[in-house]
Biopython code that builds the backbone (N, CA, C, O; Angstrom):
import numpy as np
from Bio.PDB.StructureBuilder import StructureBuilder

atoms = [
    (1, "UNK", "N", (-34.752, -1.250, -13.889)),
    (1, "UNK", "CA", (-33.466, -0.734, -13.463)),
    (1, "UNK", "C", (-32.381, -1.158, -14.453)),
    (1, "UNK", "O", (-31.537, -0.312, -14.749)),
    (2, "UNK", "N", (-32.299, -2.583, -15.087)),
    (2, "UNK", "CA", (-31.301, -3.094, -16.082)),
    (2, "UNK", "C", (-31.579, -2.166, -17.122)),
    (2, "UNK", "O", (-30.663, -1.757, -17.835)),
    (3, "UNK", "N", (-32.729, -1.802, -17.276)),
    (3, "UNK", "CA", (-32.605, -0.869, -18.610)),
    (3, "UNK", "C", (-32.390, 0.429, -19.102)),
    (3, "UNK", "O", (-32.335, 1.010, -20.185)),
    (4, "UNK", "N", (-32.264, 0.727, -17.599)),
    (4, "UNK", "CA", (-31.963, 2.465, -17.316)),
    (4, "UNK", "C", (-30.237, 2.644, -17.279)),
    (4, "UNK", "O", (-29.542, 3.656, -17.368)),
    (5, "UNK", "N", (-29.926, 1.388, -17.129)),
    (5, "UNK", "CA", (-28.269, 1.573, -16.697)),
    (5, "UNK", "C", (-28.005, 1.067, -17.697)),
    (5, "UNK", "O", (-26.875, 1.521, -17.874)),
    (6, "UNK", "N", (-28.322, 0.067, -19.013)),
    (6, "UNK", "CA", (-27.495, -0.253, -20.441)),
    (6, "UNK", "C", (-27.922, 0.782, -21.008)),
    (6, "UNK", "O", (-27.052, 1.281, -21.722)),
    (7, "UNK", "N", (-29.135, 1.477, -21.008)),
    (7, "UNK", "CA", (-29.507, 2.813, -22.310)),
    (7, "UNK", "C", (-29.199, 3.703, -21.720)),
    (7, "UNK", "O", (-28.519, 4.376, -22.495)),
    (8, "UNK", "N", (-29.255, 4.194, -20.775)),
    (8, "UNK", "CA", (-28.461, 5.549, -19.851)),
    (8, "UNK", "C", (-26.652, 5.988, -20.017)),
    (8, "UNK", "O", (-25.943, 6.932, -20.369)),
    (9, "UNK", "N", (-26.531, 4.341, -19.405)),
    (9, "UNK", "CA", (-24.948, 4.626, -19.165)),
    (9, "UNK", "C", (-24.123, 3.694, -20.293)),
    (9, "UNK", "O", (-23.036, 4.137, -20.663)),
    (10, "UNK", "N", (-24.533, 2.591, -20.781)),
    (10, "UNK", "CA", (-24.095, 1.959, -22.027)),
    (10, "UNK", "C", (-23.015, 0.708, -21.262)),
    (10, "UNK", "O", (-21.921, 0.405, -21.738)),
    (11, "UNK", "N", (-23.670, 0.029, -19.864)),
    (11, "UNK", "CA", (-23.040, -0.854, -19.550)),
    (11, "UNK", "C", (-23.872, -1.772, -18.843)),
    (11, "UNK", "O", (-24.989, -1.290, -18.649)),
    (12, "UNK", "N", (-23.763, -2.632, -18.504)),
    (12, "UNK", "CA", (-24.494, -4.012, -18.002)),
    (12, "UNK", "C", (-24.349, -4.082, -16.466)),
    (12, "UNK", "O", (-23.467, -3.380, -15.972)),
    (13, "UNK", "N", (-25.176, -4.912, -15.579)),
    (13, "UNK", "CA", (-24.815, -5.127, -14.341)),
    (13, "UNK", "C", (-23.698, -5.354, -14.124)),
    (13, "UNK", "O", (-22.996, -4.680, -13.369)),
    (14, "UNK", "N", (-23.218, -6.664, -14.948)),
    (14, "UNK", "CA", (-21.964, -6.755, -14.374)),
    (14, "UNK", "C", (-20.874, -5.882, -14.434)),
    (14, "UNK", "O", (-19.986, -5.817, -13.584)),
    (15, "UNK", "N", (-20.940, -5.326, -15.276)),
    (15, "UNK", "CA", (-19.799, -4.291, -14.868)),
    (15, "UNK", "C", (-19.773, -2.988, -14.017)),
    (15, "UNK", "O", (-18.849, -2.178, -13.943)),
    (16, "UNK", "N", (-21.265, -2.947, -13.242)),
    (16, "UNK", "CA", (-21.622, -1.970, -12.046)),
    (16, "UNK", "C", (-20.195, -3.052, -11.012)),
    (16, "UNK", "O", (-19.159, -2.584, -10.542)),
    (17, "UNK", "N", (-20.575, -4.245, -10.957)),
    (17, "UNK", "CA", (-20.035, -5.272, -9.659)),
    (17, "UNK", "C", (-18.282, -5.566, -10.248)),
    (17, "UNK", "O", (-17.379, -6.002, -9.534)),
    (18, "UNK", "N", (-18.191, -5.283, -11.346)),
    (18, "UNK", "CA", (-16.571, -5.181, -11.673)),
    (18, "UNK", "C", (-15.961, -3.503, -11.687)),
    (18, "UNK", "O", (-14.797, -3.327, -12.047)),
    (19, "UNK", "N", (-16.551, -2.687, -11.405)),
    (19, "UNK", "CA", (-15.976, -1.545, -10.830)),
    (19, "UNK", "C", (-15.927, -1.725, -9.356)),
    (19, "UNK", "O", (-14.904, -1.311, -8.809)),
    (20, "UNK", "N", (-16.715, -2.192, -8.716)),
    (20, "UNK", "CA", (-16.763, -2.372, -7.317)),
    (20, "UNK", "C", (-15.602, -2.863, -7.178)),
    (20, "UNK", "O", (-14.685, -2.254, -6.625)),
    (21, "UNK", "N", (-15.524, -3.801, -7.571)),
    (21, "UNK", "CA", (-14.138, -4.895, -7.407)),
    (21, "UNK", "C", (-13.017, -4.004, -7.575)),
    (21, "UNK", "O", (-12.140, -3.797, -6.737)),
    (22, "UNK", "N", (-13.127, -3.416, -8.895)),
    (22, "UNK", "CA", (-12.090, -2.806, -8.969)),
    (22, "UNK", "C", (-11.532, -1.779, -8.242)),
    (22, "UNK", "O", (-10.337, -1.725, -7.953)),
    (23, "UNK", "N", (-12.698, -0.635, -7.814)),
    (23, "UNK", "CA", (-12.327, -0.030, -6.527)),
    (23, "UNK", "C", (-11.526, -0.921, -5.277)),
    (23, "UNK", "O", (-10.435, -0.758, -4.730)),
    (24, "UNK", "N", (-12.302, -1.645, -5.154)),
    (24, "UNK", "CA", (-12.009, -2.289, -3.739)),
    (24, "UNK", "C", (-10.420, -3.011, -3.706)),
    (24, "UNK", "O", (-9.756, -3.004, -2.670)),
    (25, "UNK", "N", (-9.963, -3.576, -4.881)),
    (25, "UNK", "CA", (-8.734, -3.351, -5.339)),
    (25, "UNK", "C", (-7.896, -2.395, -5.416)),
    (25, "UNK", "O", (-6.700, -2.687, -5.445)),
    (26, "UNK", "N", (-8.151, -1.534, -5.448)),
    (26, "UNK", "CA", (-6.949, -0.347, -5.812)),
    (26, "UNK", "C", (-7.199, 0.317, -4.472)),
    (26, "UNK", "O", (-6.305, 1.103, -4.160)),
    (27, "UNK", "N", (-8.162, 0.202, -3.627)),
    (27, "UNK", "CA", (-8.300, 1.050, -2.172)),
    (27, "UNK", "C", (-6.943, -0.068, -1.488)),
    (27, "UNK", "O", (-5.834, 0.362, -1.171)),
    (28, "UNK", "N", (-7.331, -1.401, -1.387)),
    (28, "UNK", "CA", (-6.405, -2.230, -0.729)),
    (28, "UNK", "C", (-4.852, -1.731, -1.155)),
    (28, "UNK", "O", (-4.118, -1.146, -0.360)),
    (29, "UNK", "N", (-4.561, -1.982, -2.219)),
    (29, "UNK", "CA", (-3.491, -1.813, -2.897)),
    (29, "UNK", "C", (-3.005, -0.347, -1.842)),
    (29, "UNK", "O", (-2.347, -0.550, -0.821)),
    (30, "UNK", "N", (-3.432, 1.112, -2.256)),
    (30, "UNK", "CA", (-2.949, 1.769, -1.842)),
    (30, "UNK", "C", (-2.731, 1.933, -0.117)),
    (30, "UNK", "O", (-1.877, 2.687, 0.350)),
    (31, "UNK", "N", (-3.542, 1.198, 0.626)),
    (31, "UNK", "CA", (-3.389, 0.393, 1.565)),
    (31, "UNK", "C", (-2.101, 0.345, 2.033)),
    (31, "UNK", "O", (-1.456, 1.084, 2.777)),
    (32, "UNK", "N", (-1.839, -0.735, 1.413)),
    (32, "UNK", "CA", (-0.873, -1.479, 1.459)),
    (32, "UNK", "C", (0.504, -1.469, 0.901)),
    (32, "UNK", "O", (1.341, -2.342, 1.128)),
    (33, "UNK", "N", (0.729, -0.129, -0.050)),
    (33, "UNK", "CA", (1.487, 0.635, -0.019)),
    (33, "UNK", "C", (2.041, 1.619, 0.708)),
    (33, "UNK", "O", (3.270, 1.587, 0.774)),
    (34, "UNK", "N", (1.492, 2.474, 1.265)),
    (34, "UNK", "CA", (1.494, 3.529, 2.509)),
    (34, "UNK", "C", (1.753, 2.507, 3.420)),
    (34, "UNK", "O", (2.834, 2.822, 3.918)),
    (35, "UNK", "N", (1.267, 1.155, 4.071)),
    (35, "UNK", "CA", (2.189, 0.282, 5.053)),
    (35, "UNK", "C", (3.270, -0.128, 4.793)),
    (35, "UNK", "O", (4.002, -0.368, 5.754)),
    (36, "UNK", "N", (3.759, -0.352, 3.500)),
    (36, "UNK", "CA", (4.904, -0.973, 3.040)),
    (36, "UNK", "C", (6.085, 0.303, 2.943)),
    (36, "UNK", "O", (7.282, 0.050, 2.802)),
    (37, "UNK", "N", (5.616, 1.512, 3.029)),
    (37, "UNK", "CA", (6.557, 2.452, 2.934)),
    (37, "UNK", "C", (7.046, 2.906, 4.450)),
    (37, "UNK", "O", (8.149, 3.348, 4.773)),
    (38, "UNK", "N", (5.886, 2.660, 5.281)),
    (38, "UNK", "CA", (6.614, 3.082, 7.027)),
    (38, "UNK", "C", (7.030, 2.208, 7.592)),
    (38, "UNK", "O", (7.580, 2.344, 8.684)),
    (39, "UNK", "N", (6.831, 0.720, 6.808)),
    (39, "UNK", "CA", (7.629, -0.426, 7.829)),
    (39, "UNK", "C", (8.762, -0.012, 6.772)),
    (39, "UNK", "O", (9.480, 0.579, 7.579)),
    (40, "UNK", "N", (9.455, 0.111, 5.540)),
    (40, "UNK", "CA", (10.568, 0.654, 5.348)),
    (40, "UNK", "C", (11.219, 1.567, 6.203)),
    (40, "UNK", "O", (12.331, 1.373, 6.693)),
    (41, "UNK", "N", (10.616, 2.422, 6.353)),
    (41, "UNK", "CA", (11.626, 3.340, 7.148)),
    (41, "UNK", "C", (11.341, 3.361, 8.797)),
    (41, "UNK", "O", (11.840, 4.161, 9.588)),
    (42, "UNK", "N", (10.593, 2.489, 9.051)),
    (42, "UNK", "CA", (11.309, 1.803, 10.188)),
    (42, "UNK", "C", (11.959, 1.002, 10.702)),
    (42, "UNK", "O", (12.218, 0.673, 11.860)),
    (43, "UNK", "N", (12.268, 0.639, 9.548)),
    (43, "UNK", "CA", (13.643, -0.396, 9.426)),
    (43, "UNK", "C", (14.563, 0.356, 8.783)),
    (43, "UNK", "O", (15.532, -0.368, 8.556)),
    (44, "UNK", "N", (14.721, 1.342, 8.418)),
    (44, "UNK", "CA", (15.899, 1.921, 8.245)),
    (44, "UNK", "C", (16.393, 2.775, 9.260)),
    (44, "UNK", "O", (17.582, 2.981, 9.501)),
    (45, "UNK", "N", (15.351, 3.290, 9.876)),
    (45, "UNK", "CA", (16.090, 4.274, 11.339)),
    (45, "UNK", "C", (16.427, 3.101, 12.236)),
    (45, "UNK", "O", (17.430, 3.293, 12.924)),
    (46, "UNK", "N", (15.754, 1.789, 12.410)),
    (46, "UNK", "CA", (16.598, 0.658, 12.835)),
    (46, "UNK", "C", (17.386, 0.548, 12.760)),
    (46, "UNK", "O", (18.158, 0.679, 13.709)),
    (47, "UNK", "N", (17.906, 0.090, 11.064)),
    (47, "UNK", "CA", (19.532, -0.721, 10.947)),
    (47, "UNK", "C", (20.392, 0.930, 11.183)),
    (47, "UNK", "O", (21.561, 0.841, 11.556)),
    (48, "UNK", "N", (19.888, 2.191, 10.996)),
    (48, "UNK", "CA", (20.867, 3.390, 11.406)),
    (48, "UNK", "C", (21.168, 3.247, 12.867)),
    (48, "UNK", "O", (22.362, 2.992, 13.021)),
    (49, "UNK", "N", (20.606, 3.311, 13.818)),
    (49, "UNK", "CA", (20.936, 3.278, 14.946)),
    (49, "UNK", "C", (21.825, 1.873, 15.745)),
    (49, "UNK", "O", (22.532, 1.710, 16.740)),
    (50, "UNK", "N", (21.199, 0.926, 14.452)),
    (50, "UNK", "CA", (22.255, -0.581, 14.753)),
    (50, "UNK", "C", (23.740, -0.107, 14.611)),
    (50, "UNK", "O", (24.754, -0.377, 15.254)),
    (51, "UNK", "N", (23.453, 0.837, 13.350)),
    (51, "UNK", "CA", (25.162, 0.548, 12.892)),
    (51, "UNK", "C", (25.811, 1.966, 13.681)),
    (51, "UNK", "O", (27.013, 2.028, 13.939)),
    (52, "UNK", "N", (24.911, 3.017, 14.003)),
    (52, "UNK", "CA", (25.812, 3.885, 14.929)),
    (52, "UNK", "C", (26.530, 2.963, 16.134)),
    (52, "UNK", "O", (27.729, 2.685, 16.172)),
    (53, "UNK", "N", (25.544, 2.566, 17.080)),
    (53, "UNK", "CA", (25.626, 1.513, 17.931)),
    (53, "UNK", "C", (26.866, 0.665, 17.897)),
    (53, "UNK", "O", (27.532, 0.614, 18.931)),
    (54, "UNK", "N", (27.348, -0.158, 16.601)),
    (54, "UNK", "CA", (28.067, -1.236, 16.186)),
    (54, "UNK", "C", (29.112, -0.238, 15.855)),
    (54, "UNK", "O", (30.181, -0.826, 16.021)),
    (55, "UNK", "N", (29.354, 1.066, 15.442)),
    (55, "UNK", "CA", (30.185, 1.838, 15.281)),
    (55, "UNK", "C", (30.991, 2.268, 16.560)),
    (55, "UNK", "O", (32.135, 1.902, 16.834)),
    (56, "UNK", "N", (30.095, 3.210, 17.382)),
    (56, "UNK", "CA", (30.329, 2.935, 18.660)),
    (56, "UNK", "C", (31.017, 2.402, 19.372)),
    (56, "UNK", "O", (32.046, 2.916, 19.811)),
    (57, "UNK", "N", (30.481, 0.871, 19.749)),
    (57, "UNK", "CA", (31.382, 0.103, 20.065)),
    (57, "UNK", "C", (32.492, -0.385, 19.961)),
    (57, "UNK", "O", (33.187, -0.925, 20.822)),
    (58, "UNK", "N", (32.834, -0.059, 18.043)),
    (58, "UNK", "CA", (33.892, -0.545, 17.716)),
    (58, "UNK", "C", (35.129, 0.293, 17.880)),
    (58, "UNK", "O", (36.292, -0.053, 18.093)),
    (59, "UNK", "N", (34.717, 1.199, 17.766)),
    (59, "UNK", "CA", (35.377, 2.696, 18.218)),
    (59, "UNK", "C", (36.199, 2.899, 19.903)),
    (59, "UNK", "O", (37.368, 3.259, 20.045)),
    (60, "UNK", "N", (35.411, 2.624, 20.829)),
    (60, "UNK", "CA", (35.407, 2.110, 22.246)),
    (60, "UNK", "C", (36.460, 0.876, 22.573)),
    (60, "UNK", "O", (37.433, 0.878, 23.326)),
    (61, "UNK", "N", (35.924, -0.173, 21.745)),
    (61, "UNK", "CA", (37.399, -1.514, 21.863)),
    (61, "UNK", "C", (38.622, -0.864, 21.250)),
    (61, "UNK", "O", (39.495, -0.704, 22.104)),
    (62, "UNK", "N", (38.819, -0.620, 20.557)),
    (62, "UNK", "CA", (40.008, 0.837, 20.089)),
    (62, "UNK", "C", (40.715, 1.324, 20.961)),
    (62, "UNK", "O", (41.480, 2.250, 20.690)),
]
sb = StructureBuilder()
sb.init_structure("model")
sb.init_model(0)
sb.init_chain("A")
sb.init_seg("    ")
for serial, (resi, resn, name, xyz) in enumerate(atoms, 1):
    if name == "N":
        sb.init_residue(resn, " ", resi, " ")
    sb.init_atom(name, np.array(xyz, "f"), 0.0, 1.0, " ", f" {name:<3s}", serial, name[0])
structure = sb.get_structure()
């Protein structure tokens, strides 16, 4: 099998198990981007409705 994959494909085991890695890296990553973008904007329709809210009110003591 080692010799079908250095004369076939022109790379070594280990770098079958450092693509793995590397996949498994960049799957997380994008992960964890797509979470980092909806807890953004759920914290921004947050602080919007804070500051209508705080607007609101301030408007009202007026």
């Amino acid at each position: 099998m080692h010799e079908y994959f250095h004369t076939k494909f022109g790379f070594c085991v280990w770098d079958a198990g450092a693509l793995l890695l590397l996949a498994a890296v960049i799957i997380v990553l994008a992960v964890h981007v797509v979470r980092q973008r909806k807890r953004e904007r759920e914290f921004e329709a947050e602080l919007a409705d804070k500051m209508a809210r705080s607007a609101t009110e301030h408007d009202d003591k007026n």
